[in-house]
Structures are given as C-alpha cells and as structure tokens.
C-alpha positions in Angstrom: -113.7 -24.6 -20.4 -116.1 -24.5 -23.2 -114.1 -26.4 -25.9 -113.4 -29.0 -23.1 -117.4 -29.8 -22.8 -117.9 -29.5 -26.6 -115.3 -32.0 -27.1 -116.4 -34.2 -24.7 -119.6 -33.7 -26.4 -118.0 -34.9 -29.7 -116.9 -38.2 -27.9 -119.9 -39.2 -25.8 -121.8 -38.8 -29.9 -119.1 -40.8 -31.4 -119.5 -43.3 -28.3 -123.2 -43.7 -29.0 -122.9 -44.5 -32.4 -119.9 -46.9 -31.9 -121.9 -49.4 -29.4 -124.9 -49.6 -32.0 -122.5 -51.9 -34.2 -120.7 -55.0 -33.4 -117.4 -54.9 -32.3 -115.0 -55.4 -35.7 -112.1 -54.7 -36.5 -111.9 -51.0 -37.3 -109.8 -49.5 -40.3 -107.3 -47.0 -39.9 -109.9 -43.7 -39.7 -113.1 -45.2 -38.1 -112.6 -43.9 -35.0 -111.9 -40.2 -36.7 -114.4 -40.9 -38.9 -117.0 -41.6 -36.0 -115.5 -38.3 -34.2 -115.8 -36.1 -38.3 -119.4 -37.2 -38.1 -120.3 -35.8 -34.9 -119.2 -32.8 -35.4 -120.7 -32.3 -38.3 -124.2 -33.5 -36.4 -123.7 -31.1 -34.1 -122.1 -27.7 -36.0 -123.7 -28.3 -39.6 -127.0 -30.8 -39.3 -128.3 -31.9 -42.4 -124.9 -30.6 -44.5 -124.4 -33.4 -47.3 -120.9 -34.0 -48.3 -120.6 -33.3 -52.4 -120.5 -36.7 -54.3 -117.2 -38.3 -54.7 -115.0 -38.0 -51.8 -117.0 -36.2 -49.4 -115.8 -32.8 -49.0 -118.6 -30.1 -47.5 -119.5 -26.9 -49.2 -119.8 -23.8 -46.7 -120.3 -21.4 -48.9 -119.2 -20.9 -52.3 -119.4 -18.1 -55.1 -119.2 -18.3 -58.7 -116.1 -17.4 -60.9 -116.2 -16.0 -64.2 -112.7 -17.1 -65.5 -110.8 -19.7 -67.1 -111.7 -23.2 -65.4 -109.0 -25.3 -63.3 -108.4 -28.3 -64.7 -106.9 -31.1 -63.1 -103.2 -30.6 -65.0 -102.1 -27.3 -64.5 -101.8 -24.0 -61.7 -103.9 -21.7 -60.0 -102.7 -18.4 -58.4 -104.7 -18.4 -54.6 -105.8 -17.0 -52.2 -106.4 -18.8 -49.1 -107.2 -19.0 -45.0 -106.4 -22.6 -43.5 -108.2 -23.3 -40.1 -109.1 -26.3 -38.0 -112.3 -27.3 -37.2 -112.4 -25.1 -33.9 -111.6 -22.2 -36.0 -107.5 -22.2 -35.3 -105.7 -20.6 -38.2 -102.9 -22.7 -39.8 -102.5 -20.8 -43.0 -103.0 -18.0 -44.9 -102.0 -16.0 -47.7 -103.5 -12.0 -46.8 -102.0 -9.4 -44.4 -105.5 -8.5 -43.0 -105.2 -12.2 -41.3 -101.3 -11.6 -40.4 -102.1 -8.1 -38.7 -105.1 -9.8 -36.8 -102.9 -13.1 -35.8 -100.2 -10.3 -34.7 -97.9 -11.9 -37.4 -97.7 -9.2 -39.7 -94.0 -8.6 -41.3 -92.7 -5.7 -43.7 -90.6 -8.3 -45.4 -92.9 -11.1 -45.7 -95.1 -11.4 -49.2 -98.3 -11.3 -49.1 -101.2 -12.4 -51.7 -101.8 -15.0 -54.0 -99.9 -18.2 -54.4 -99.2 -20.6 -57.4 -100.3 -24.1 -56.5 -100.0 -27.1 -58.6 -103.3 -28.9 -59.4 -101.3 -32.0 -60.6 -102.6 -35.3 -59.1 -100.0 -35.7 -56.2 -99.5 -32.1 -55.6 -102.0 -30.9 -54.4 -104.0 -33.1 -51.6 -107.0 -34.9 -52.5 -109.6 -33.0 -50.5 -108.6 -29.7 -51.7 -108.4 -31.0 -55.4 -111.9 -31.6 -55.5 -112.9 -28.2 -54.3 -111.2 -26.6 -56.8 -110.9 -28.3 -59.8 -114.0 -27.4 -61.9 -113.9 -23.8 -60.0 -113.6 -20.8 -62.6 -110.9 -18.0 -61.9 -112.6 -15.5 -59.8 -114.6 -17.9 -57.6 -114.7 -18.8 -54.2 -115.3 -21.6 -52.0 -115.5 -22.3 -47.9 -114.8 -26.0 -47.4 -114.5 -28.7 -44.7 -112.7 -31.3 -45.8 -112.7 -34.6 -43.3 -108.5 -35.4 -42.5 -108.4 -38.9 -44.4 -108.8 -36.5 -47.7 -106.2 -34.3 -47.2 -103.6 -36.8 -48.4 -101.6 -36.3 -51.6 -101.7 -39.9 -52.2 -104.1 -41.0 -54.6 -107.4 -44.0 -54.4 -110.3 -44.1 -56.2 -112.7 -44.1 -53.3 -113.5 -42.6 -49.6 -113.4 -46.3 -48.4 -109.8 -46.4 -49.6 -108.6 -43.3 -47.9 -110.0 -44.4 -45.4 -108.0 -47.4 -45.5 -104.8 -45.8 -46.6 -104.6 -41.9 -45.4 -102.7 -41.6 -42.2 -101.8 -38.5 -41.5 -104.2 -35.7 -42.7 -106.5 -33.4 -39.8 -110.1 -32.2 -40.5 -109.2 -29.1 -42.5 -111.5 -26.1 -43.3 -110.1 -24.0 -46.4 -111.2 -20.6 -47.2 -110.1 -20.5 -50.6 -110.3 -18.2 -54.1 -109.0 -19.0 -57.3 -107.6 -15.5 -58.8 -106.1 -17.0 -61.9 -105.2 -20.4 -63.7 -102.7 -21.6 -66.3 -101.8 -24.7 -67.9 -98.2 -23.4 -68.1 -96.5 -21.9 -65.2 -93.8 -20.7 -67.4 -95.4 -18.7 -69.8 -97.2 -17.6 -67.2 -94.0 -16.2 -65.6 -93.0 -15.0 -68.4 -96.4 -13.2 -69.5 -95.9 -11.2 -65.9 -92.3 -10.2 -66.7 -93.8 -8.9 -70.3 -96.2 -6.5 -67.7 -93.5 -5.6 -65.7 -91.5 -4.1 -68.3 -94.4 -2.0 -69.7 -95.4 -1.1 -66.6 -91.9 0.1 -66.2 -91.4 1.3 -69.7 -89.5 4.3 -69.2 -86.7 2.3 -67.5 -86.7 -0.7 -70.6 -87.5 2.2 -73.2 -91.0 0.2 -74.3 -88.8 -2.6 -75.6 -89.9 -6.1 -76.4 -88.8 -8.9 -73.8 -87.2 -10.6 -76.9 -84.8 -7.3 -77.6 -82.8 -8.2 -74.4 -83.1 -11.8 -73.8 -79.5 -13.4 -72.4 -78.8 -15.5 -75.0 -75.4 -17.0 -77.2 -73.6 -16.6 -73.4 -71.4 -19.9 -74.0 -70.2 -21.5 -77.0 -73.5 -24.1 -77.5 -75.4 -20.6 -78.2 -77.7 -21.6 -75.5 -80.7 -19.3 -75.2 -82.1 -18.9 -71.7 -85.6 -18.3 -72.5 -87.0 -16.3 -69.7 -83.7 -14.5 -68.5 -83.7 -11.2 -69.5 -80.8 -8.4 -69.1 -80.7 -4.3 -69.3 -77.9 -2.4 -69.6 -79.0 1.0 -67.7 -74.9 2.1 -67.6 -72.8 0.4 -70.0 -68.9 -1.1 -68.8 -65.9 0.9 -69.3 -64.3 -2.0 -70.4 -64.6 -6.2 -70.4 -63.4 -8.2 -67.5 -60.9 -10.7 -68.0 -61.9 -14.3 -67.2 -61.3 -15.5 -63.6 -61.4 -12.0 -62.0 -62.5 -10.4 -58.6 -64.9 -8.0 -59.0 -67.0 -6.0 -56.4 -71.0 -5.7 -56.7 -74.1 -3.6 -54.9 -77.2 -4.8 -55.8 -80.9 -5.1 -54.9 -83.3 -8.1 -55.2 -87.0 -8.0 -55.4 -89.8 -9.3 -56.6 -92.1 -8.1 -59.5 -94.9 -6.2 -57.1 -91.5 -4.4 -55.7 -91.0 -6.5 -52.4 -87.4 -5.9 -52.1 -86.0 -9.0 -50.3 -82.2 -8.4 -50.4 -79.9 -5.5 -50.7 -76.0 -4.6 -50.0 -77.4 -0.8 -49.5 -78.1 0.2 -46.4 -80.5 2.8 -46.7 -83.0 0.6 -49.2 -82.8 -2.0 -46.1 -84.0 0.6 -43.7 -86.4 1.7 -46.1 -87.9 -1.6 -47.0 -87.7 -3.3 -43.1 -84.7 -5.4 -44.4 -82.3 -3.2 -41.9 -80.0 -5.6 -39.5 -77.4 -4.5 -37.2 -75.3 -7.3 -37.8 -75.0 -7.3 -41.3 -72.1 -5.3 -42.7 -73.8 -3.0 -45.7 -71.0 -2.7 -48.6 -70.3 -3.8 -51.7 -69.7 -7.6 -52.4 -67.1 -9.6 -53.4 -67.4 -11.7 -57.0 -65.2 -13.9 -58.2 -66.2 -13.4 -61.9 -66.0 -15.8 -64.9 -67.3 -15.6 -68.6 -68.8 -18.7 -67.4 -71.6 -18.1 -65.5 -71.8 -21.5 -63.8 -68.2 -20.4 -62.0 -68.9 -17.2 -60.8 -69.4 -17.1 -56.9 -70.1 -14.9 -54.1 -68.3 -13.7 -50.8 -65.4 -14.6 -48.8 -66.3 -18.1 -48.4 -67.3 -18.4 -52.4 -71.0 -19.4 -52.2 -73.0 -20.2 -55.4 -75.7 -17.9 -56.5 -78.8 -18.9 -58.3 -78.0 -18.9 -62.0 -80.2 -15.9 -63.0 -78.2 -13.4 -60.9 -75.1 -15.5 -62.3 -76.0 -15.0 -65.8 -76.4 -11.2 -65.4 -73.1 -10.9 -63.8 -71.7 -12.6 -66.9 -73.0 -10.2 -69.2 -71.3 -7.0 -67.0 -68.2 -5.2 -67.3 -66.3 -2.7 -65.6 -68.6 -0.2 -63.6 -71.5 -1.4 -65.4 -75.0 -0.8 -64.4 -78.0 -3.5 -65.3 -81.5 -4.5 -64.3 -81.7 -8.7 -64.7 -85.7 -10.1 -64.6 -85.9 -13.6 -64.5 -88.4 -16.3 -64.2 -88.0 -18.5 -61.3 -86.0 -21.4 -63.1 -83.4 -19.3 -62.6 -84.2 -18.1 -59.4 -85.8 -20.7 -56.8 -88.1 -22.7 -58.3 -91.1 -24.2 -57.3 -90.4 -23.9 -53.5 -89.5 -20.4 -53.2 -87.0 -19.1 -50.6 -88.6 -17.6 -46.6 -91.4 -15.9 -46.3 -90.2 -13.0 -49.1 -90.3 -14.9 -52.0 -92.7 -17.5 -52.7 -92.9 -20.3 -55.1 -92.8 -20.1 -58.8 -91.6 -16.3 -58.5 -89.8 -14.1 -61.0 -87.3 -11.8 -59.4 -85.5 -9.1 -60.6 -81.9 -7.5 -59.7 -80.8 -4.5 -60.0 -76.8 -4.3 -60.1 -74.0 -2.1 -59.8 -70.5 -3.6 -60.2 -68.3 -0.9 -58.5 -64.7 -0.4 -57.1 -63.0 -2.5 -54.2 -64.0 -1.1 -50.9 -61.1 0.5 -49.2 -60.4 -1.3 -45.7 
C-alpha cells in the first residue's frame, strides 16, 4: 500500500510541474524525465547530477589503482537495483543467499566488463571511467542513459534512448586492463605457480600447444601438461574414450564425466549417465568431436585432445578464446574466462 501512495506521489509532482508549461510537443523521455525528477525531489533534495550526462553520486570511495580508461576492461563487482530498491543484478553470494538464489554451481565475484564506447551503456560509462582500481561508487543513473548507443548530449538521449529504466548501480572496480588477453594470460601464469607442484615450477612458455598442424601455428594462450604420458600414438580418425573435469581457475568445477566430483562439487544429476565419453579423434583438432550424436567442442579442449595418446593423462589451461569468449557459458562460467581440463583418455566402457 505504501509504494502505491508514494507513486501516486511521484505522479501528482510530475503533474504539477507539467501544467506550469505550455502544452508542446514532448520528446520521447519528457514524461519520464518529469517522473526522474520527482523522485529525486522527494528521495534526494538538493542532489546535483555530476556535469555531463547527469548521473547522481550516492556515495563513492576512492581507489588507489590503475585508472579506467575509456578503451579497455575492468574486473567488477556490482549490485543492480531499481529505484524502489528491487535487485536486478549482482555479482556476490552474500546478495544470492539473501535473494534465496544462492547456487553451488553458480560463480560468484568479479566480472570483466568492456569499457569500449558501445559496450558498456552510457550512464554507467561515466561512473566509472576516471575511477581507480579499488574504488567504489553508488550511482543513480536516470533510464535515457542507460543506452549503449552513443550522443554527445542529455538532450540527445533524450531524444534518441528508448528503452533504458532508472537504474541504481552499486559498483567497485577491483582491477583494469587495457588487454583482456594478457590479462588472461597473466592469471593462467598465477595459476600454475600457485599450483607448482603439479606444472613442476615451469614457465607457461615450456608447454604452450604449438606446431599442431602443418602452418606451425602457435596458439598463444593454450597451454598443455602431460601428468601420464600415452602408451602409444593414435592413428588419425579414431574412437577414443575420455573422463575429464572442467573448471575454472578459482576451482569452480562446472563439468565432469565422474560421478563422485559431481556430487562433491553440486554438479550431481540423476539423469545424466556418469562414464567415460566417446571421441571421435583426429590429428586435426578442428575434426575431433564428442558423443553419440558427434557434437563440436570448444577448440581449447579440442586442441588438448590432439596432443594425447593412448591412456594418456593431461591438464589443458586455456584462455577463453578457446573456450567461450566474451559471453561466457550459464551461470558457472562467465565472460572472458580461462578454464582448465583435466583429462584422462581411458578404455571403452564395457556395455
């Protein structure tokens, strides 16, 4: 009952200030605009929006890191609400357990996002960029601004932006980069020292997948181990069988052909059949597929296949070119996300 009398209180404001001007012909916000304003009369009096577009500063702390510029990425964290406080999205699992949302397989933390012009929407852009890694900021930023198109003025969005909402974001910056990939790769380097008694403290370099076809083509961010070397090569055009285990760098395991690691990491379903996989293997990575009805794989788990032999056990870490990219895959792996595999090729199941 409440939110019913404070938005009629919204509308009666926006009334008022509609009959002191003449009736014109209104451009595509106005009415929003009118409806923006007073409920920023009415929640934040005397606020100022920053210059520019207009966004409002809630609160804000300082960062002590690299500044985000407007070409590049910044890893964030965030909580996305509307203005009466209803959460759209977010990136911790404090905020997932409180919504009731929380899932064991879901990722949780920060989140590459691109601060290119067109990625990333206006409103947002100018909260951030000028930030330095570490800071904060709590925003509202009025609907017409959160459009990835891009104008040169408010009056234009104004005039243009059709289908943003009055957004507040609750937003820090953890890191930035100008290059997403080295970026990747500068994690992967981490991940192997961390783990350095599995890759034996070697360089990244020492096992990078490269010379696979007859171009000599070096993957650059593809790396294989051998952890149990093959009995013996494969002939080309074979069917093999495979276990293995897919997870991300902070150990998120988001796929698995064993049953007990999908029990033990929440992955366990009842009707998915646990047992080793059927390949059909090439020396050419971009032929080798997977299962009965021979679906692709993504070409960094390809690549590490192509590199195995009989009864051969290998770890592959990747950067996400070879895995899924920009956009990610579900809630398990997000965008811009190097994964790792570990494999197992092993002997056809008996029936």
């Amino acid at each position: 009952m409440k939110t019913i009398f404070k938005s009629a209180a919204y509308i009666i404001l926006a009334l008022a200030a509609a009959g002191c001007a003449k009736a014109v012909t209104e451009g595509t916000n106005e009415a929003e605009k009118r409806f923006f304003e007073a409920w920023m009369e009415t929640h934040h009096p005397g606020l100022t929006p920053e210059e520019g577009l207009g966004i409002y500063i809630l609160e804000e702390e300082t960062g002590d890191g690299a500044a985000v510029e407007p070409d590049g990425y910044i890893l964030a964290e965030y909580t996305v609400t509307d203005l009466d406080g209803n959460i759209s999205s977010y990136t911790g699992k404090e905020v997932a357990k409180q919504l009731g949302k929380f899932d064991t397989t879901a990722y949780y933390g920060p989140k590459v996002m691109p601060t290119f012009k067109g990625s990333m929407q206006a409103g947002l852009a100018k909260a951030v960029i000028g930030m330095k890694a570490g800071g904060r900021k709590k925003v509202i930023i009025p609907g017409w601004l959160m459009s990835y198109a891009s104008y040169d003025s408010e009056k234009e969005y104004l005039e243009n932006s059709t289908s943003g909402k009055n957004t507040i974001y609750d937003i820090r910056v953890t890191e930035f980069t100008d290059s997403i990939g080295l970026w990747e790769k500068e994690q992967i380097g981490k991940y192997l020292k961390a783990n350095s008694d599995i890759f034996e403290a070697m360089d990244t370099t020492d096992f990078l997948v490269t010379d696979i076809d007859e171009k000599e083509t070096k993957f650059d961010g593809m790396y294989y181990k051998t952890v149990k070397p093959a009995q013996k090569e494969f002939d080309s055009d074979t069917t093999i069988y495979i276990n293995y285990t897919g997870k991300l760098l902070n150990g998120l395991v988001f796929d698995t052909t064993d049953e007990k690691t999908a029990k033990d990491n929440g992955l366990y379903s009842s009707a998915r059949s646990y047992e080793p996989i059927k390949i059909q293997w090439n020396k050419d990575y971009k032929e080798i597929t997977m299962g009965s009805n021979s679906s692709s794989t993504i070409s960094g788990f390809a690549l590490a296949l192509s590199q195995m032999g009989a009864f051969e056990e290998g770890i592959a870490v990747f950067t996400s070119t070879y895995g899924y990219g920009n956009s990610g895959s579900g809630s398990s792996i997000p965008g811009f996300s190097p994964l790792i595999f570990e494999i197992q090729v092993v002997a056809e199941p008996e029936d």
